[in-house]
Every structure is written in structure tokens, then in C-alpha cells.
C-alpha positions in Angstrom: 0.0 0.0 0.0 1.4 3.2 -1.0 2.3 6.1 1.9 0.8 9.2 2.1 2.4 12.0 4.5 0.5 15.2 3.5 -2.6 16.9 4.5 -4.0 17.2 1.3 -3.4 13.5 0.8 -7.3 13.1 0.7 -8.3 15.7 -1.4 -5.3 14.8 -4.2 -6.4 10.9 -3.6 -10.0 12.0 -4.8 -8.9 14.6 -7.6 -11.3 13.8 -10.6 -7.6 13.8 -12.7 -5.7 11.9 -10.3 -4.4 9.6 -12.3 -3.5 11.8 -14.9 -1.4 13.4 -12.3 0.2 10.4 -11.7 1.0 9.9 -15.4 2.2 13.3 -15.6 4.6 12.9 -12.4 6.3 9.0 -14.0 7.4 11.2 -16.4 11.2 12.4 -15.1 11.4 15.2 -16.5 9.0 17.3 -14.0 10.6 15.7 -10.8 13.6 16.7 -12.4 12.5 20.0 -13.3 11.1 20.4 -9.7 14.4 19.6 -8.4 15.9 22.0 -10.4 13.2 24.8 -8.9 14.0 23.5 -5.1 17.4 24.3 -6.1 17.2 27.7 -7.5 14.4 29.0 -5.0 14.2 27.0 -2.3 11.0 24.6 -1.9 8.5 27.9 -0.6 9.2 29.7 -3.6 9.1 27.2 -6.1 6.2 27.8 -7.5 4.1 25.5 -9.7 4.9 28.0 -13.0 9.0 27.7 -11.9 8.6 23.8 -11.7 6.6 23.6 -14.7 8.8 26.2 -16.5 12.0 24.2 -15.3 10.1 20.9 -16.6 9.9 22.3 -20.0 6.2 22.5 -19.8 3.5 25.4 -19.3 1.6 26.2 -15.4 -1.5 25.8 -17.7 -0.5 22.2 -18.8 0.2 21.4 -15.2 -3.5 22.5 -14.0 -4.9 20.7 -16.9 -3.2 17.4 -15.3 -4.1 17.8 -12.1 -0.9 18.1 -10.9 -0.8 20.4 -7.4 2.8 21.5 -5.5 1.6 19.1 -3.0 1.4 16.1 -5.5 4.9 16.4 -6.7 6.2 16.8 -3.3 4.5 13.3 -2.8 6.5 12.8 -5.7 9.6 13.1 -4.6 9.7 11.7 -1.8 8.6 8.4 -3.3 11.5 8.7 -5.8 13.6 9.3 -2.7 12.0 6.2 -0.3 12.1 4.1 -3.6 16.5 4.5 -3.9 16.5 4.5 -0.8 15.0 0.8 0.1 17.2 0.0 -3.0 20.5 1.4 -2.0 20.0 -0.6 1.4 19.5 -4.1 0.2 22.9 -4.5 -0.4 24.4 -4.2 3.1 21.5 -5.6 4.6 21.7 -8.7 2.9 25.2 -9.1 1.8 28.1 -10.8 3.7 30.4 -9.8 6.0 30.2 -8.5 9.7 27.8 -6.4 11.2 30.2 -3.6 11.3 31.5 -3.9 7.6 27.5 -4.0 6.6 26.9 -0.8 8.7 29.6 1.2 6.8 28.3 -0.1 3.4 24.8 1.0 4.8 26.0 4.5 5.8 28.1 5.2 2.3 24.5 4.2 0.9 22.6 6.6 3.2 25.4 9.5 2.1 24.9 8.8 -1.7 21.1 9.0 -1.7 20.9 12.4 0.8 23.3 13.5 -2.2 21.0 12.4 -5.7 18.0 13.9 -3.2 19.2 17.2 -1.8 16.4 19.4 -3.0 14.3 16.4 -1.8 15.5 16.4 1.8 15.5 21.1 1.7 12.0 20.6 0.5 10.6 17.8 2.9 12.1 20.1 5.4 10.5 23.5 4.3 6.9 21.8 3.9 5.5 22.0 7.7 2.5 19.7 6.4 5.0 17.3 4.8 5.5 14.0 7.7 8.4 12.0 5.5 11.0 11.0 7.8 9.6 10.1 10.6 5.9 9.4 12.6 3.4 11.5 13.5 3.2 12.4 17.0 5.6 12.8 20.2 8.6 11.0 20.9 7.9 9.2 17.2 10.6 7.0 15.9 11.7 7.4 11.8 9.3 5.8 9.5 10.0 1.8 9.4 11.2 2.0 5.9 14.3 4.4 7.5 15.1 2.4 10.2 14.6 -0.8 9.5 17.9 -1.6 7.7 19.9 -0.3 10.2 18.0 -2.0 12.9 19.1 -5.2 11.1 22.6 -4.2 11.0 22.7 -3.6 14.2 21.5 -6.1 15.7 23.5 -8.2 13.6 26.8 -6.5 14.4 25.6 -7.3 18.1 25.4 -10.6 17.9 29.3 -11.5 15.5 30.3 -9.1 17.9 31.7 -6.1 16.0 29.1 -3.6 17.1 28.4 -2.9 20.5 24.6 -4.3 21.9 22.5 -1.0 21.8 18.9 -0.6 21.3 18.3 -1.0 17.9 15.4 0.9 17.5 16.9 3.8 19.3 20.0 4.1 17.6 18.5 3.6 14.7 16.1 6.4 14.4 19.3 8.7 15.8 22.0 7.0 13.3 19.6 7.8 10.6 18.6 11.4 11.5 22.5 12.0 12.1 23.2 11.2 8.3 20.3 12.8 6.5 20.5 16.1 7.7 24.5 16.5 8.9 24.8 15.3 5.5 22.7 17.7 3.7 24.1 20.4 5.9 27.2 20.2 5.4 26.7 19.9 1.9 24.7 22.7 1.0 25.3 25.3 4.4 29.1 24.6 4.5 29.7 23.7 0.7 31.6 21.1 1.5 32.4 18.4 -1.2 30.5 14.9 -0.9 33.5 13.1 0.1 34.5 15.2 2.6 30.6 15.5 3.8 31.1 11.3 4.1 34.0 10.4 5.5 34.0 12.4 8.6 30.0 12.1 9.4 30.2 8.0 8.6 33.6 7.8 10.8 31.5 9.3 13.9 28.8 7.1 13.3 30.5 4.0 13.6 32.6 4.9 16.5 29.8 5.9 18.7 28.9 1.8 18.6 32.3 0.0 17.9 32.8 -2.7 19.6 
């Protein structure tokens, strides 16, 4: 069943040209272009003419779709969970100890927060936008997020190479840690991805070294 985070998740779900919206967003070039729009202005003033005029399309075109600001954010952030589930298999399920798996998992972690930095600024900007994590007080990241590293961790635990923590609390910290350190330090301090990587993924495995 597919997630919805936003408030106006019911009224897009019920939009007479809702599935012409969805057409309209498989294509790549408007999440693109609405990338390229986050990037120039910012998510708040990337307006629906920037993204569509960024998209190589008209605000008129856009309308006729269905397609709302709200929608493409939606958007996004299913392009995002999607490489992000993907990027994850790999240290999940491959070989090697817990602690070689977590540092596979955080280089993953560090090159999606880098193909979705506009992604990440506007998930942040949107106050009706609930991505990362659950609704509510004290709410742990969304499953999806956490779960990998749960698996790592708990893995590392038992061969040993990871200290035994609690894996659903580390996890939901390990995970907040990278996205936004990363995408601060990236686009607040300029620094380079590699620089961005190495020092934020060296912390991170330290703090549960065995």
C-alpha cells in the first residue's frame, strides 16, 4: 500500500484527474524540473509556474493534469524512499560482519541524501509534509528508514563487532544523524560529498564500535 504523508493527501487521492497526475509525475522530466526549482528558490518559492517552466512545460499544462505542488512533493519523496530501500538491500543482505554491513549502509545513506538534496531542503520546508519520521511525540523514523539499520545492528551485536545497543533507538538517531548532517554540510558549508562522508560516517560507527 502506498504512503501518504501530506494533509492534502485526501483531497489529491480524490482529484477527478488523479491519475492523470500520476502519469504526468512518471514522467522524469518534472521531478527533475522540480528539483531544479527547489534548487534555484528554495521549496517555498518554487512555484508551480518555476517547476513547470524548469520541466519544459507550461503552469497551464500542469493545472490541466491535475498536478498540485503538493502532489509532486508526494512525488519526490517516493522517488527518494524508492532509492533508498534500493541502495540498502545490499548491506542488509550481503556478507560480511555487522560492522562492515553498517559502513556499506551509511556510504549508501550519504549517496542518496546527495542524488535527493532538494528532496531532503523541501521535505524540510513543507510543515505539512510528515516524511521521515511518525506523527506524533517521541515518534521514531518511518520503518522503511530504520529498519535496515535496525538489522545491521542487531547483527553486528550478535558477531560481535558492534556494540549491543537498542536498535530501534540508535537507529532512528544514526539515521537522523546522516540525513540532515549530510545535507548540511553539503549545502550550508559547501563542502564536497566526500569530505561530507567520511568524517560524518567515521563518527557514526565509533559511537557503537565494539
Amino acid at each position: 500500500m502506498r504512503t501518504t504523508w501530506y494533509k492534502e493527501s485526501v483531497e489529491i487521492a480524490h482529484h477527478p484527474d488523479s491519475r492523470v497526475a500520476d502519469l504526468a509525475l512518471a514522467d522524469d522530466g518534472l521531478l527533475e524540473g522540480a528539483r531544479r526549482a527547489v534548487s534555484k528558490y528554495g521549496w517555498r518559492d518554487a512555484t508551480l509556474e518555476r517547476i513547470a517552466r524548469e520541466a519544459g512545460l507550461s503552469r497551464v499544462t500542469l493545472h490541466r493534469r491535475g498536478v498540485s505542488k503538493a502532489r509532486i512533493l508526494q512525488g519526490l519523496a517516493e522517488a527518494y524512499e524508492s532509492d533508498y530501500r534500493s541502495a540498502l538491500a545490499p548491506a542488509v543482505r550481503g556478507p560480511g560482519s555487522g560492522r562492515a554491513r553498517l559502513l556499506l549502509a551509511l556510504d549508501a545513506m550519504c549517496n542518496v541524501s546527495e542524488r535527493h538534496l532538494e528532496t531532503i531542503v523541501a521535505l524540510a520546508d513543507d510543515a505539512s509534509a510528515v516524511f521521515f519520521h511518525e506523527p506524533g511525540e517521541a515518534a521514531t523514523s518511518k520503518d522503511f528508514i530504520v529498519e535496515p539499520l535496525q538489522t545491521i545492528l542487531r547483527f553486528g551485536a550478535r558477531d560481535g563487532s558492534l556494540q549491543p545497543v537498542d536498535a530501534n533507538e540508535w537507529a532512528t538517531v544514526i539515521a537522523n544523524l546522516v540525513h540532515w548532517t549530510y545535507q548540511h554540510l553539503r549545502q550550508s558549508h559547501a563542502w564536497s560529498p566526500e569530505r561530507s562522508r567520511s568524517t560524518l560516517i567515521q563518527i557514526v560507527v565509533q559511537g557503537v564500535d565494539a
